[in-house]
N, C-alpha and C positions, 0 to 999 in steps of 0.2 A: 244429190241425196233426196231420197222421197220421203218426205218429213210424213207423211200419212201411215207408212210403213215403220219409218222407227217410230211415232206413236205408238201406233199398234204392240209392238214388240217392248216398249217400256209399262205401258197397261196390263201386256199378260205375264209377265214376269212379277208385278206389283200384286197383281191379284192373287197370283200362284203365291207367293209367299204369306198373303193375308193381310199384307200392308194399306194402309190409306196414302190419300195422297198428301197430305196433313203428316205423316210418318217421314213422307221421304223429302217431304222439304225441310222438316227439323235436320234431319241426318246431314243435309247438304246445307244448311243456313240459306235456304231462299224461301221465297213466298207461296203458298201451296196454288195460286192462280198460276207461275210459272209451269207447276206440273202438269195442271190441267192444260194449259196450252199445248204443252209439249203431246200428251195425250192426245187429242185434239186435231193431232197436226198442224199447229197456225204458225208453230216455231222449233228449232231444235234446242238441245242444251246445250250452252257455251262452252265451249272447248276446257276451260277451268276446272266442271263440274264432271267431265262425262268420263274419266276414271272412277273419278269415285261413286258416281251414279250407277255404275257398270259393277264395282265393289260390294255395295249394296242391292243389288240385285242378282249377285253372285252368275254374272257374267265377266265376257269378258267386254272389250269398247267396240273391239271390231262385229263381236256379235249383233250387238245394239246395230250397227251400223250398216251391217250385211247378214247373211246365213249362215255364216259360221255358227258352230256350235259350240264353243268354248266354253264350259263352263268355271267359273271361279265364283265359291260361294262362302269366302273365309274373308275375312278383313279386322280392321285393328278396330275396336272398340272401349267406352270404360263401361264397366259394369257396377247397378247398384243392387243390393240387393236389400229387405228391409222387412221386419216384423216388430211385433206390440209386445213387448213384455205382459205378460197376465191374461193375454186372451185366451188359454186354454180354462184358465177358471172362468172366463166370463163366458165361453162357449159352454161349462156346464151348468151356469147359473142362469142364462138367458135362455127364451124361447129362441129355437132356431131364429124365427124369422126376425127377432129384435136382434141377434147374434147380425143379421146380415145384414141392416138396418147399420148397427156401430158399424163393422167391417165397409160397407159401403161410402158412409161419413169422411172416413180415415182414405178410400180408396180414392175418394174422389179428390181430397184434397192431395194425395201424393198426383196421382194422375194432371194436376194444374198445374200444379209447381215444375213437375217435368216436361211439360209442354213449354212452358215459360223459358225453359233454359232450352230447349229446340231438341230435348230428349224422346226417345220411344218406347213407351210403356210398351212390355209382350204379355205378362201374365198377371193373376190375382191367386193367391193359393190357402186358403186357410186365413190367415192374417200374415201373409206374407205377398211381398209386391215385388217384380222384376222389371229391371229394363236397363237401355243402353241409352247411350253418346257415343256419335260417331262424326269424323272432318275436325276441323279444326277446331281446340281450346276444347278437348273432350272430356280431359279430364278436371278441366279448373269447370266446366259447365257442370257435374255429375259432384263435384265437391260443393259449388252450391246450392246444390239441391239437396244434399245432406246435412248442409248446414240450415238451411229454410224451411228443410223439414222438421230438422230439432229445434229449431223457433216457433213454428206453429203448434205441433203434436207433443212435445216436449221431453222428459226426459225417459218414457218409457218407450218411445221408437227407437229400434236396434239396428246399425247399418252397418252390410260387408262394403265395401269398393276394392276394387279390383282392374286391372289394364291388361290387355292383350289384343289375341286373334281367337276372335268367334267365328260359330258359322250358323248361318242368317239361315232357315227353312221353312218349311210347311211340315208340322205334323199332325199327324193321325186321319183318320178316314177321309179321304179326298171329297164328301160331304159335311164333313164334322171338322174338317183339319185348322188350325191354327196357326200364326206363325209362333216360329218358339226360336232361342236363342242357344248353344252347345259349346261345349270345350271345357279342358282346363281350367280356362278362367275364369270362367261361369261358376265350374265345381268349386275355385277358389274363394270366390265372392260369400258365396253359399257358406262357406268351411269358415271365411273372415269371423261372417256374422255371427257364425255360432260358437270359435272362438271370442269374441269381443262380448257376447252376452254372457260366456261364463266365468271371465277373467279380467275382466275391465270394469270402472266404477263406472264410466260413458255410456258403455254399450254401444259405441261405436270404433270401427277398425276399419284398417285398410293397408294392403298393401304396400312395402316400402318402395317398389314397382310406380307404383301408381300415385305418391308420394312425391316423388323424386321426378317424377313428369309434370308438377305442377308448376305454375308461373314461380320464379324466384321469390319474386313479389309475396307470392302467397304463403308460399313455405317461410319466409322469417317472419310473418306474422302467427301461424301454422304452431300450437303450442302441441307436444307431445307427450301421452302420458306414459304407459308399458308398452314395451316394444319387446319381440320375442321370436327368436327361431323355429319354426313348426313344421315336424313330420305330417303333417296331414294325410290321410288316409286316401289313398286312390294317386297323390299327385309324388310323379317321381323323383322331384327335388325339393330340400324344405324352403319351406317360404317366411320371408323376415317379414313382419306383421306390428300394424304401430298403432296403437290406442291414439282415437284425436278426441282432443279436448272442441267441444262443438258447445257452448252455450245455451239453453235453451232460451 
């Protein structure tokens, strides 16, 4: 194997999609000095890791490993998705730039707490924050960080979660582009949130999906408030949808 060459080929793949290397050791639960070597060429990635490395860079293993051009760029993730109750008032009452100032505050501390659980922020939108968990314990990892978020921020952060298959990309102008995150479940998350802010006393929802994937453990301590069957718009099956009681 010429570890210089699959370097190479795990760098430009990383880059292409807009990731760090900080991103893909969350994803895989290793140390971002691993990636870097790997980059590097000083070492390969352990036979344990190099499906779902290959997952997450929506390849395939054999690609990583030779010429092939396989690509696979869908993989199971949980999704969080997350906004401020009242920042459209406080976006007309503040100057922009204090607007961005709060928003920032609020960003940066979602953005800590997701790193801490070895999560990957992709976007900032208005007052709303996106990102995944992926490998193993994704979704008890992505529950708490909704629940440490309604600790810290309190009871005006609103959160979708969600479980599935995403798919990982680069969008927009190959000078401009970004990674961004697609699917279903994504729409889901999105549709959670906005259900659960306008039918929940929490403002927080998630998936009975996404629920049911959680450690045992966590689901019998896991209090329940409205749970409800939803046509959601766009998605061709309804999806059971559960108010969680999160504490601030």
């Amino acid at each position: 194997m010429n570890l210089q060459h699959l370097g190479n080929r795990i760098r430009a793949r990383r880059e292409k999609l807009g990731l760090k290397q900080q991103d893909v050791a969350n994803s895989l639960g290793i140390s971002p000095q691993a990636v870097s070597k790997w980059e590097r060429g000083e070492n390969a990635p352990d036979i344990t890791v190099l499906e779902p490395l290959a997952r997450l860079l929506g390849v395939s293993a054999d690609w990583l490993l030779s010429a092939q051009e396989t690509r696979r760029d869908v993989f199971d993730a949980a999704v969080l998705v997350s906004s401020i109750r009242g920042a459209h008032e406080k976006a007309l009452s503040l100057h922009p730039r204090e607007f961005a100032l709060w928003a920032n505050g609020i960003f940066y501390q979602l953005t800590e707490i997701t790193l801490g659980r070895e999560g990957v922020p992709i976007k900032y939108m208005g007052d709303q924050y996106l990102c995944f968990f992926a490998g193993s314990r994704k979704e008890e990892r992505a529950f708490d960080v909704a629940a440490q978020a309604r600790a810290i921020l309190g009871k005006d952060i609103r959160i979708g979660l969600s479980t599935g298959e995403i798919y990982l990309g680069s969008v927009g102008h190959p000078d401009y582009a970004r990674p961004d995150i697609m699917g279903e479940v994504v729409n889901i998350a999105f549709l959670t949130l906005e259900w659960a802010d306008r039918k929940t006393r929490t403002g927080v929802g998630a998936t009975e999906t996404f629920v049911q994937a959680l450690p045992v453990a966590v689901r019998q301590k896991l209090a329940l408030g409205k749970q409800e069957k939803v046509r959601f718009r766009g998605v061709t099956e309804q999806v059971c949808v559960k108010e969680l009681e999160l504490s601030p």
